[in-house]
C-alpha positions in Angstrom: 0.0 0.0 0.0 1.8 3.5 -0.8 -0.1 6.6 0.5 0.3 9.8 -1.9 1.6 12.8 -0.6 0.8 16.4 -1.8 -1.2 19.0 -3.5 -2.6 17.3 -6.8 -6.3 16.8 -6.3 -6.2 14.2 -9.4 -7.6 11.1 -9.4 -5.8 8.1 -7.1 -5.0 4.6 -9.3 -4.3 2.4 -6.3 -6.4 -0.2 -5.4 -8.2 -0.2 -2.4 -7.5 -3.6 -0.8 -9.7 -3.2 2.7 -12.9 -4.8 1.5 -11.0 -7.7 -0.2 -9.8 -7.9 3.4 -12.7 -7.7 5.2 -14.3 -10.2 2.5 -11.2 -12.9 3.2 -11.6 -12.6 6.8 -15.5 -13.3 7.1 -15.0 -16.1 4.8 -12.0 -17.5 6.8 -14.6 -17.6 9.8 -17.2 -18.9 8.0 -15.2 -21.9 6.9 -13.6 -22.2 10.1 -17.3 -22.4 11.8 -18.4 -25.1 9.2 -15.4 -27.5 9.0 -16.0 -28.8 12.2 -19.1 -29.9 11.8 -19.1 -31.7 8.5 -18.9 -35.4 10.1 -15.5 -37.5 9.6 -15.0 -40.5 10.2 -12.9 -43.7 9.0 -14.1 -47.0 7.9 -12.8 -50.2 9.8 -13.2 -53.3 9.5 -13.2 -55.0 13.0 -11.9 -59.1 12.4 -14.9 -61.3 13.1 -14.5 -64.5 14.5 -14.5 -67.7 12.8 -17.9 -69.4 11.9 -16.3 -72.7 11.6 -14.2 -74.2 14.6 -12.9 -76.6 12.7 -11.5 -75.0 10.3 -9.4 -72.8 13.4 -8.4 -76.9 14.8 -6.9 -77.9 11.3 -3.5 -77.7 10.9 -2.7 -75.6 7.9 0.7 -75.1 7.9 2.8 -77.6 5.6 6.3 -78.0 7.4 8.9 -79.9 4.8 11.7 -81.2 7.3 15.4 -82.1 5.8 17.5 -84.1 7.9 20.6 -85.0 7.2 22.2 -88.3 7.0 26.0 -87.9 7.9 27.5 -87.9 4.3 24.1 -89.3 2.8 21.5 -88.0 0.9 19.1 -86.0 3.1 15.5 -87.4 3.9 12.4 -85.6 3.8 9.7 -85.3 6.3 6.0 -83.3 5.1 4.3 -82.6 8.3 6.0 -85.5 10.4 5.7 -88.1 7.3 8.6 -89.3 5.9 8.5 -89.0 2.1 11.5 -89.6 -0.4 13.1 -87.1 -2.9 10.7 -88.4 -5.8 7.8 -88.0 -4.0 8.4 -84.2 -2.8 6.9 -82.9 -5.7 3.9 -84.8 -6.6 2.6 -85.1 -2.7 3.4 -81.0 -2.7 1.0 -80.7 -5.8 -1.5 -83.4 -4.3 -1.7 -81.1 -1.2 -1.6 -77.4 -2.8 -4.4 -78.4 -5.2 -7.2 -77.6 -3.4 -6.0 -75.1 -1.1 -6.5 -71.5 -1.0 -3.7 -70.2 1.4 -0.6 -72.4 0.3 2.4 -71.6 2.4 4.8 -73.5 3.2 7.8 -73.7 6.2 11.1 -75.7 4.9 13.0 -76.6 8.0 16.6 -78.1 8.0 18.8 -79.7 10.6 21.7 -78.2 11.6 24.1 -80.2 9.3 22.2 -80.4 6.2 23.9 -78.1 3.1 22.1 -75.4 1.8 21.5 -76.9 -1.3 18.8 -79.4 -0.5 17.4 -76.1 0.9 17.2 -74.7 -2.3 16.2 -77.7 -3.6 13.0 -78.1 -1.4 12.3 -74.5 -2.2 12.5 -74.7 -5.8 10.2 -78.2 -5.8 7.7 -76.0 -3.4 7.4 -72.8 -6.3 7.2 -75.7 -8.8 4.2 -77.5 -6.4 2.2 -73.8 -7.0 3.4 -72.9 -3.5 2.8 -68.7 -3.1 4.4 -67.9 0.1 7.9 -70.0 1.5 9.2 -69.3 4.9 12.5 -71.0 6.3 12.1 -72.1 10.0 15.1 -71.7 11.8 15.7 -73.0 15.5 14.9 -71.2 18.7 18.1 -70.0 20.2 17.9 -71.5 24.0 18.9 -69.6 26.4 22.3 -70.1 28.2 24.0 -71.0 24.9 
């Protein structure tokens, strides 16, 4: 804002700003007065429980153990049966066929090389398993 100083009587050119002023200032109230009371809120989902029990008793989890056999090929557990090398794949593909969630947990002894890991891993992607996890052992404690 300049201000004009002296004797000329002429027209001013500067615009006057106060009533765009006074104009932003009731609107800043007025929005300030009504933004509170439009209602927010957020959508959640709260987990229900499930309508089948047995379906929470099943064991889902598929647990493919390698042990290994001092110097030996390894062998194979699938949830506490023992299965050979051969039948990794096809028993894998027997179980993922009708199953929604297919994860599955490869777990190795302490000895075993990495190899058969991979192994076991690769047979489980080939088996149509989405999700592998390796399983490693609680460290006691005192060791």
């Amino acid at each position: 804002m300049a201000m004009s100083v002296g004797g000329s009587g002429g027209r001013m050119s500067e615009m006057n700003v106060t009533p765009m002023i006074d104009i932003l200032l009731v609107l800043l109230i007025i929005f300030m007065v009504i933004v509170p009371v439009i209602p927010k809120g957020l959508e959640a989902l709260v987990p229900q429980p499930p309508k089948k029990l047995i379906d929470v008793l099943t064991p889902r989890a598929i647990v493919v153990q390698v042990f290994d056999q001092s110097g030996a090929a390894p062998t194979y557990r699938i949830n506490d049966v023992d299965v050979t090398y051969a039948e990794l794949l096809p028993k894998l593909t027997e179980i993922y066929a009708n199953r929604a969630e297919r994860v599955m947990f490869v777990k190795g002894s302490d000895h075993v090389d990495f190899a058969y890991i991979a192994d076991v891993i690769d047979i489980g992607r080939a088996a149509n398993a989405d999700h592998i996890g390796l399983m490693t052992p609680r460290i006691q404690a005192g060791q």
